[in-house]
Every structure is written in structure tokens, then in C-alpha cells.
N, C-alpha and C positions, 0 to 999 in steps of 0.2 A: 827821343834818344835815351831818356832813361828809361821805358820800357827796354829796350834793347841790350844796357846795360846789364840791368836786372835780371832779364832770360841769361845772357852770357854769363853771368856771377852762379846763378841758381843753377845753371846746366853743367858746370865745370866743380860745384859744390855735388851734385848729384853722380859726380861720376866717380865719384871716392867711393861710393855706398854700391856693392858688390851684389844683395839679395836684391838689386831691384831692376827687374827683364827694362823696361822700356823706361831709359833716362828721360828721352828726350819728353815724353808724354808726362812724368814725373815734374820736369821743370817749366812745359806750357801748363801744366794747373796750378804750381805753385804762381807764375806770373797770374794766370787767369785770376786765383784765390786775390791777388792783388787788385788788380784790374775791379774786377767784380765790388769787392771793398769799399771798392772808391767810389765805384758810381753807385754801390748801393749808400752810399755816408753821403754824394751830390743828394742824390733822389731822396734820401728820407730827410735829410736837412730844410731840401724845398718842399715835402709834403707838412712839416709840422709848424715853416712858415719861418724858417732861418734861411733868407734868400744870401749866400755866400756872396759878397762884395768883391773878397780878394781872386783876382786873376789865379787861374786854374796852371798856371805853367810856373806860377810861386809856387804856390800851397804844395802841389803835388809830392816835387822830391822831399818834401822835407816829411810828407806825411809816410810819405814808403818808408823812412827812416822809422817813425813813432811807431808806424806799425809792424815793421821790420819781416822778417822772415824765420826767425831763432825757432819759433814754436815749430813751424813747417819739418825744420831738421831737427829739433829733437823728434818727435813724434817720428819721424820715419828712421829714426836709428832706433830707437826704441824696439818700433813693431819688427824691424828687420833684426835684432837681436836676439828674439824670443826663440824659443825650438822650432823648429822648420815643420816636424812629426805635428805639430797641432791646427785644428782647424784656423783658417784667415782669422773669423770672428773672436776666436778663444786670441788669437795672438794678438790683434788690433786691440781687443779688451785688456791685455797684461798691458802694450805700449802704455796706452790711456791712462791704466793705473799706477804704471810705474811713475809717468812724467805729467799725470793730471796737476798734480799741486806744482809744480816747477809752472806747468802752462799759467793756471790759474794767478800764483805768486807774479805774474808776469805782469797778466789784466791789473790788478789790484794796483801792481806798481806802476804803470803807465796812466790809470784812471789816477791815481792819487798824484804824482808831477803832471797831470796835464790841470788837477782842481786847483794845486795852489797857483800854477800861471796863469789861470784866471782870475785871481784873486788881485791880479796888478794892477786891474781895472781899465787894461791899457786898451780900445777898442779891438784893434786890428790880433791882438793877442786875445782875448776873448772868444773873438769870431772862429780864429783858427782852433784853440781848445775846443769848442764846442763841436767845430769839426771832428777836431781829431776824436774826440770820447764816442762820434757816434762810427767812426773807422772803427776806432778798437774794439769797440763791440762788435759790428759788423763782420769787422775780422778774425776774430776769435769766433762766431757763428761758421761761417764760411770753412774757419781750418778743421772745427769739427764735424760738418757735415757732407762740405764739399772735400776738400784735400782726404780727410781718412777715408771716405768711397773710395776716389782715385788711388791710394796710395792699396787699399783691400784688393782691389781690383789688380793693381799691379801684379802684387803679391799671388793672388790666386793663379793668374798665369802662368808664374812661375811652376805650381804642383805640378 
């Protein structure tokens, strides 16, 4: 139910943003880039030998929360506000650079409140931190490799 959510929220946010041909494809990867997050933050948590305790139908919403979606839409108004007249590449590259340190300032600030609520020593709050730092990485990987493909792609369409 809150994958469902999430797409309705992300497809009805996607439909303000005017340069971009194919919404609905824009808001299944932004859910995907989530989705994907997650189970890549499950799978690398069990490969390094953090087998997750806490039932997966807690953790979830509250980690879509930590890892949130803000970067997804900046980054696509960004790229969608550059000159139309320039290459995909050239315009993805200005987005990047205009709102890189916003993204960045983001990671930094999510790693940093998720270190000291580890620091409470509380088990079940630990567990989840250590979830969440390896989402937010995961997720910030995902929004610059996966999401700005799809969002390049979009946009080239459009020419």
C-alpha cells in the first residue's frame, strides 16, 4: 500500500514538470529508484553480515521517509530548466552542477541524524540506522546513475 502511495504522490508531483514527454515512465523509476534502495540496503546489509531483526513492513515506511524523494525532484527541475538548444549531456551536466551540493548537503545531513541516533545505544534504533546509512547511500547511488539515465532519456525524446 505504500508503494502505491508513493507512485500516486510521485506521478501527480511529476505532472506539474511540463519538459518532461513521458510522466508516467518518470514516476515508475523514481518509485523503482526506491524499490531498488531498498532491496539493494536488504542485500548489502545481509551480505556484510547485518541480518535485519526488525520486520520489513515497520522499517519500510519510515525508511522511504529517510530516504525520501526531494533529490529525484530537484534534479529533474534542474535538468528540465536548462536551454532546450543544448545537448541532453551538456544539460544533465548544468542540473548536476547547479543542485550537486544541495543533493550532496542532503547525504551529509541524513548520514549525520541517522550517526547520532545510533549513538542512543537503543538496539532496535541502531539496527534501523545502520539500515538506513546503507539506503541512503544506496540511494543517492541509484538517483545518480539510475534516475538521471531515465530522466536523460526522457528528455532526449523530447528533441
Amino acid at each position: 500500500m505504500t508503494y502505491v502511495i508513493l507512485f500516486l504522490y510521485v506521478y501527480f508531483s511529476v505532472r506539474k514538470i511540463e519538459l518532461v514527454k513521458s510522466k508516467w515512465a518518470l514516476a515508475v523509476s523514481a518509485v523503482m529508484t526506491m524499490v531498488m534502495s531498498l532491496l539493494m540496503s536488504v542485500g548489502l546489509c545481509i551480505w556484510f553480515g547485518l541480518n535485519p531483526t526488525l520486520n520489513g513492513s515497520e522499517i519500510f515506511p519510515y525508511l522511504v521517509v529517510v530516504i525520501g524523494l526531494e533529490n529525484m525532484w530537484v534534479l529533474t527541475k534542474s535538468v528540465v530548466s536548462t536551454p532546450v538548444h543544448l545537448d541532453v549531456k551538456v544539460r544533465v551536466a548544468q542540473g548536476l552542477s547547479k543542485e550537486g551540493w544541495f543533493i550532496t548537503k542532503n547525504l551529509l545531513t541524513e548520514l549525520t541524524v541517522l550517526t547520532f541516533a545510533f549513538f542512543t545505544f537503543v538496539p532496535a534504533i541502531q539496527e534501523f540506522c545502520l539500515f538506513a546509512v546503507v539506503g541512503v547511500f544506496s540511494d543517492f547511488f541509484l538517483q545518480m546513475v539510475f534516475f538521471a539515465t531515465v530522466l536523460s532519456i526522457d528528455i532526449r525524446r523530447i528533441e
